[in-house]
C-alpha positions as CSV (number, residue, x, y, z in Angstrom):
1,X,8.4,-10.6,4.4
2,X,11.6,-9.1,3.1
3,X,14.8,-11.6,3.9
4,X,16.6,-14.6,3.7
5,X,15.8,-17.6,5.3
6,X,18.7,-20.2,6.5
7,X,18.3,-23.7,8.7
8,X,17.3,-22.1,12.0
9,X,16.7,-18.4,11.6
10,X,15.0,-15.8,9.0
11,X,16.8,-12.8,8.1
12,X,14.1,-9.6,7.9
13,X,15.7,-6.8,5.9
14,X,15.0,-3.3,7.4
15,X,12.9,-2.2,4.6
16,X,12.6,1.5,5.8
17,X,14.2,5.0,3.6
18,X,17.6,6.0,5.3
19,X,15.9,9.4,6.0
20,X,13.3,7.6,8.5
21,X,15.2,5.4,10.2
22,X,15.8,7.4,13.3
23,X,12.5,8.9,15.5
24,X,12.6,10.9,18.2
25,X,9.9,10.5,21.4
26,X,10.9,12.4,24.9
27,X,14.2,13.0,24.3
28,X,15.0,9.3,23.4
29,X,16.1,8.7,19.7
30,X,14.6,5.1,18.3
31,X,16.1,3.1,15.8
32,X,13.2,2.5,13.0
33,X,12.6,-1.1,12.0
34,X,10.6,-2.7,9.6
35,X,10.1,-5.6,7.1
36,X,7.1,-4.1,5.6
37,X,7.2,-0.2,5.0
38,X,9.6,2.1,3.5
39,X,8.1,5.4,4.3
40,X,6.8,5.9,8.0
41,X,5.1,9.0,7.0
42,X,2.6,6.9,4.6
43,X,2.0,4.5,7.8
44,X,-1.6,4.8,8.7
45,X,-0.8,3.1,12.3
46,X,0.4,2.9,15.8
47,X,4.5,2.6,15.8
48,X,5.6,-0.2,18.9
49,X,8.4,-0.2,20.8
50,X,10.3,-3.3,21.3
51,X,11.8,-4.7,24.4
52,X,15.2,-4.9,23.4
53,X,18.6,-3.6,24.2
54,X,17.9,-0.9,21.5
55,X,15.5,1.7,21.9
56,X,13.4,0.5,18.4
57,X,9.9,1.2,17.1
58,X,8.3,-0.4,14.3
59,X,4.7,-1.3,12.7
60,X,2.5,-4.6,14.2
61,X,3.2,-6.6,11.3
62,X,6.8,-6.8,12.0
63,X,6.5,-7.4,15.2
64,X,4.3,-10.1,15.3
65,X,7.1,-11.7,12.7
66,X,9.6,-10.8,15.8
67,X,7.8,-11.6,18.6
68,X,8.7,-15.1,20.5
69,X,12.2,-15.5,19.1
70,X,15.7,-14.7,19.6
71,X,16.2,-11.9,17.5
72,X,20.1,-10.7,16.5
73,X,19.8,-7.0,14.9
74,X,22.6,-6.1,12.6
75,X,24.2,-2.5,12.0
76,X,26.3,-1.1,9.3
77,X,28.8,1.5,9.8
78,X,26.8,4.5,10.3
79,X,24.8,2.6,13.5
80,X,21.5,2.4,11.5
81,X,19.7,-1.4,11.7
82,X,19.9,-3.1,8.2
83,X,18.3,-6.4,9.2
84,X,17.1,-8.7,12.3
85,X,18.2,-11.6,12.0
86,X,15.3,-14.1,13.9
87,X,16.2,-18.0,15.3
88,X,13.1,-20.2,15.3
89,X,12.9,-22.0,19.0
């Protein structure tokens, strides 16, 4: 896993290329997320979305890092995720 971790949460870095890491699907544009790949393309897999605020789609072993916890996603300037930040329950 790519991050930090701190007392009560683990910091995931979005690990994928700036040119990936928007998708479109039906009109909707996703932010892409994940700890583990860098080019999508390459990704011999099924993208999920994530029940979130965010439209977001990323690869199963990032969301099973994701899944059951609080999960803070952080943006820089240009509105592309750089990182989730994750609190442990």
């Amino acid at each position: 896993m790519s991050g930090e971790t701190k007392n009560n949460s683990v910091t995931i870095t979005n690990t994928i290329h700036p040119d990936f890491k928007f998708a479109s699907h039906k009109k909707k544009e996703y932010h892409v997320f994940s700890g583990e790949i860098t080019d999508p393309s390459k990704f011999d897999g099924d993208w999920l979305a994530i029940n979130s605020e965010y439209l977001i789609l990323t690869d199963g072993k990032t969301l099973q890092k994701l899944k059951q916890h609080k999960i803070h996603w952080n943006f820089n300037d240009d509105n592309v995720i750089v990182s989730a930040e994750i609190f442990k329950n």
